[in-house]
C-alpha positions in Angstrom: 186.5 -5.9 249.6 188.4 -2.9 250.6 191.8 -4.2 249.2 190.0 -5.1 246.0 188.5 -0.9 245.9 192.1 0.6 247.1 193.4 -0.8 244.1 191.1 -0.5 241.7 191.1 3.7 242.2 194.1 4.3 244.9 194.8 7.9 243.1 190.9 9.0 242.0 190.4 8.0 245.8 193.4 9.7 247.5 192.5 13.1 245.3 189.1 12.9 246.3 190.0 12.8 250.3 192.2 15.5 250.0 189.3 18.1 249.2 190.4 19.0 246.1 187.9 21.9 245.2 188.8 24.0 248.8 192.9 23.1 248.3 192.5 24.3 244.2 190.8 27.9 245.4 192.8 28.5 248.2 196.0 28.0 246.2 195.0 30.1 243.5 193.9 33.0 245.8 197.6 32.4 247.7 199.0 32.9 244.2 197.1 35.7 243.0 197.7 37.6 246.5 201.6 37.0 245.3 200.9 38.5 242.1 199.5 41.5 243.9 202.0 41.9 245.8 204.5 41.9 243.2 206.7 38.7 243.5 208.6 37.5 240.8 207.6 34.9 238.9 209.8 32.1 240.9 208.2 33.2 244.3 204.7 33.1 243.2 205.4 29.5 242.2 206.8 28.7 245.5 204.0 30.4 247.6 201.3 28.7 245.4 203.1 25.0 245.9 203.4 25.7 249.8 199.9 26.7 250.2 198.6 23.4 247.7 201.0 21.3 249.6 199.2 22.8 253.3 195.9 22.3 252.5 196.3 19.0 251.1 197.6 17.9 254.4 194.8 19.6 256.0 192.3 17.7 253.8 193.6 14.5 254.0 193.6 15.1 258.0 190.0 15.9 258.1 189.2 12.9 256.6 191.3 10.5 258.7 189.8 12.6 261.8 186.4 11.9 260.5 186.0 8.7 259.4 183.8 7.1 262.3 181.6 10.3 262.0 181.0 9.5 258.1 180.5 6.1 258.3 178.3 6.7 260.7 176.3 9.4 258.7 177.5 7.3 255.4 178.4 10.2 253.7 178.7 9.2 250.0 181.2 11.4 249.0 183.8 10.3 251.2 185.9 7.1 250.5 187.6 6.6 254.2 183.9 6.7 254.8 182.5 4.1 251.8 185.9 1.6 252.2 187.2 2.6 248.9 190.1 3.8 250.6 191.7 2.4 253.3 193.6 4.9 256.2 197.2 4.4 255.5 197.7 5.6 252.6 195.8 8.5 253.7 197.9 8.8 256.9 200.9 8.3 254.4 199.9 11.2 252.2 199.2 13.2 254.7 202.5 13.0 256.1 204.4 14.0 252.7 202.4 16.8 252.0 203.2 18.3 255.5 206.8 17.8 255.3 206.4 18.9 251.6 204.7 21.8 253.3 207.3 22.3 255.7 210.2 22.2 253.6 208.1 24.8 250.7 207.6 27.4 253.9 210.8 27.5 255.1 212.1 28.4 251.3 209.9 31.2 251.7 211.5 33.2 254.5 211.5 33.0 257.6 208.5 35.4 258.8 206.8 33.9 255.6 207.1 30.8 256.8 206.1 30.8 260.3 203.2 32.7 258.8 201.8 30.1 257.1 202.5 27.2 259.4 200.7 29.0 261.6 197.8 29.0 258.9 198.6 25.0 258.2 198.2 24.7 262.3 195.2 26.5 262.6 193.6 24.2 260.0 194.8 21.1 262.0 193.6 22.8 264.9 190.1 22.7 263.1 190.0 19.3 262.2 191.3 18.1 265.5 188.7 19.5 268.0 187.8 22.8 267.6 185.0 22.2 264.8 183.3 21.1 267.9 183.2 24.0 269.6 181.8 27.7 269.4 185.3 28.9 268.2 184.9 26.6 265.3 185.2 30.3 263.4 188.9 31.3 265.3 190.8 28.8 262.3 189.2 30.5 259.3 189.6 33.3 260.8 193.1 33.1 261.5 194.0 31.3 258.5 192.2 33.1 255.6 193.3 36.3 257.6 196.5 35.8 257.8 196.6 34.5 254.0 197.7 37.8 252.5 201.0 38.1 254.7 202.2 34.9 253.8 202.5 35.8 250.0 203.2 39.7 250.8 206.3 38.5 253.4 207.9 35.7 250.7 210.4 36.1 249.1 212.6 39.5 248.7 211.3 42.5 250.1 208.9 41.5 252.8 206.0 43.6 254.3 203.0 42.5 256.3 199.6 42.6 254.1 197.7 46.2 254.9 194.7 45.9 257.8 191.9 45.8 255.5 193.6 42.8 253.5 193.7 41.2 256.6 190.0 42.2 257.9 189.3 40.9 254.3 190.7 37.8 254.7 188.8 37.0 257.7 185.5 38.1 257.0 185.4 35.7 253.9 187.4 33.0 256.0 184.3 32.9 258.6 181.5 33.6 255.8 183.1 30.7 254.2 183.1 28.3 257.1 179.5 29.4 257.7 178.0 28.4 254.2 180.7 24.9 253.9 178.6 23.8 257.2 175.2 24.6 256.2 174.9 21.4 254.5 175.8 19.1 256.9 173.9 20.5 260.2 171.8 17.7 260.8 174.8 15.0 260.3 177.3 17.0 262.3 174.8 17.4 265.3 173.9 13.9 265.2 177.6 12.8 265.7 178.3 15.5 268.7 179.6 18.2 265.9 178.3 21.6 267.9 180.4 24.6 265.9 179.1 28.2 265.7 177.0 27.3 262.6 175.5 24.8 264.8 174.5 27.0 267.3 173.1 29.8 265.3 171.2 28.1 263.2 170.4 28.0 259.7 168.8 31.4 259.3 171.4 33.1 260.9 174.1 31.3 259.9 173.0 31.9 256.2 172.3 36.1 257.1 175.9 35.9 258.9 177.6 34.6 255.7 176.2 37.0 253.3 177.0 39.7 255.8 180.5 38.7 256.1 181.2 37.7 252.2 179.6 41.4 251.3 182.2 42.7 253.9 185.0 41.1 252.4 184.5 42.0 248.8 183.6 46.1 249.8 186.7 45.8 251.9 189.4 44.4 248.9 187.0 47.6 246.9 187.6 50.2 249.1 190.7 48.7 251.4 193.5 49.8 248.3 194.9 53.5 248.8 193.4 55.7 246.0 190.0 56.1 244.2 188.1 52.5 243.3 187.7 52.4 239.4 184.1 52.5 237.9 184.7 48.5 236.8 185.4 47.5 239.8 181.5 48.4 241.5 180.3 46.5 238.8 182.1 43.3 239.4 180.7 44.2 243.0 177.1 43.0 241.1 178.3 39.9 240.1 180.4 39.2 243.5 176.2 40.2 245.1 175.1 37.6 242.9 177.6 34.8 243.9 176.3 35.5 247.7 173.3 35.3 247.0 174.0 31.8 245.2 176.2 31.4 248.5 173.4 31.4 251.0 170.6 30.4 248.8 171.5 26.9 247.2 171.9 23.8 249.1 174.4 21.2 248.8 178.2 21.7 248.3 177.0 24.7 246.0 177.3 27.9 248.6 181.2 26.9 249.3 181.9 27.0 245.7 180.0 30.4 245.7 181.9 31.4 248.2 185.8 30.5 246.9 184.1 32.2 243.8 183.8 35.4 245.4 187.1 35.0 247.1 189.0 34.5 244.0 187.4 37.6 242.3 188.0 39.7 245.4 191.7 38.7 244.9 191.5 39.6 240.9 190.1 43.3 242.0 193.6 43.7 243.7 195.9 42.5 241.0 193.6 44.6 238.1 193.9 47.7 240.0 197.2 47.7 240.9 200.0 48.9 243.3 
């Protein structure tokens, strides 16, 4: 029966185990963070095809890590997890897109490079244990702060990304990782899954995430060098809105929030500017 589903829908079921959804946003943010800070045309392309090529690795890994946990919880939106995929050609695409990944980051530059293998690393790191643990937040953290230097060190003229870019990343890293759990508290538990969400709670996990997305977006407000234009206070309202969306909904619908107030955080920094 499984043979019979892998071929009926091999691609549809390969895109849908490589987390589509988080790998689109991140990309786009990587690529509008290159945009910001002013990469030609060619490096933007390059930093935007590393990044897609990292997290589909990193997708595709949490699924192959996961599988006896979803089957176990029979989570429907998995196909490892329903046997309409089988695992290697998971384990298959996995392995291009890392060496796809590998071979994009080292084009980059060197510091740009180790930069964001580190980031691919720390979302591997994730995946392979530390989801488990109370430093389930260190690998967002890391990785979503670090985000900015990757695209500010590619390419020619190469400069780490300012502190609050950094502090920015990371607050909307962990606020991110806060709401993607939310919906899966009772699952994860179940199968021995005890992050930081776990252990705070949904209350506090959801008060933490709002804290933290709000943090982010006053940070990539007030963070730039120079006065904050009128505009930008009142895409602040609409980013308030998306958090509130962020830790009110249930479902898959607070992540989405959330990579939408990451991608307008990023589109504050390219409209206003060097």
């Amino acid at each position: 029966m499984e043979q019979t589903a892998v071929r009926r829908a091999p691609a549809s079921g390969l895109l849908a185990a490589s987390h589509p959804g988080p790998a689109a946003a991140v990309t786009a943010v990587a690529a509008l963070l290159a945009v910001s800070a002013e990469k030609g045309a060619g490096t933007v392309a390059l930093v935007a095809a590393a990044v897609l090529a990292g997290q589909l690795s990193i997708g595709w890994g949490n699924d192959l890590v996961d599988v006896s946990r979803d089957r176990a919880t029979a989570r429907a939106d998995k196909p490892l997890a329903r046997g309409d995929l089988a695992v290697r050609p998971v384990a298959l695409a996995l392995g291009v897109a890392a060496a796809t990944c590998l071979g994009l980051s080292v084009l980059l530059g060197g510091r740009a490079a180790v930069v964001h293998l580190v980031c691919v690393s720390l979302g591997h790191a994730y995946n392979l244990g530390l989801k488990t643990t109370a430093l389930s937040w260190a690998p967002y953290a890391g990785a979503f702060g670090l985000l900015p230097s990757v695209a500010s060190l590619a390419g020619t003229d190469p400069a780490w990304a300012p502190w609050w870019a950094t502090a920015a990343g990371a607050a909307l890293g962990v606020g991110a990782h806060l709401v993607n759990v939310l919906p899966d508290l009772a699952d994860d538990e179940a199968t021995g899954v005890r992050g930081l969400p776990h252990r705070l709670g949904a209350t506090r996990a959801r008060v933490g995430a709002a804290l933290l997305l709000a943090l982010a977006s006053l940070l990539a407000v007030l963070g730039p060098a120079g006065r904050a234009p009128a505009w930008a206070f009142a895409v602040l309202a609409g980013i308030a809105a998306l958090t509130l969306l962020a830790v009110g909904r249930e479902g898959r619908w607070p992540f989405r929030a959330a990579m939408a107030v990451a991608l307008l955080d990023v589109v504050l920094l390219v409209a206003a500017g060097p």
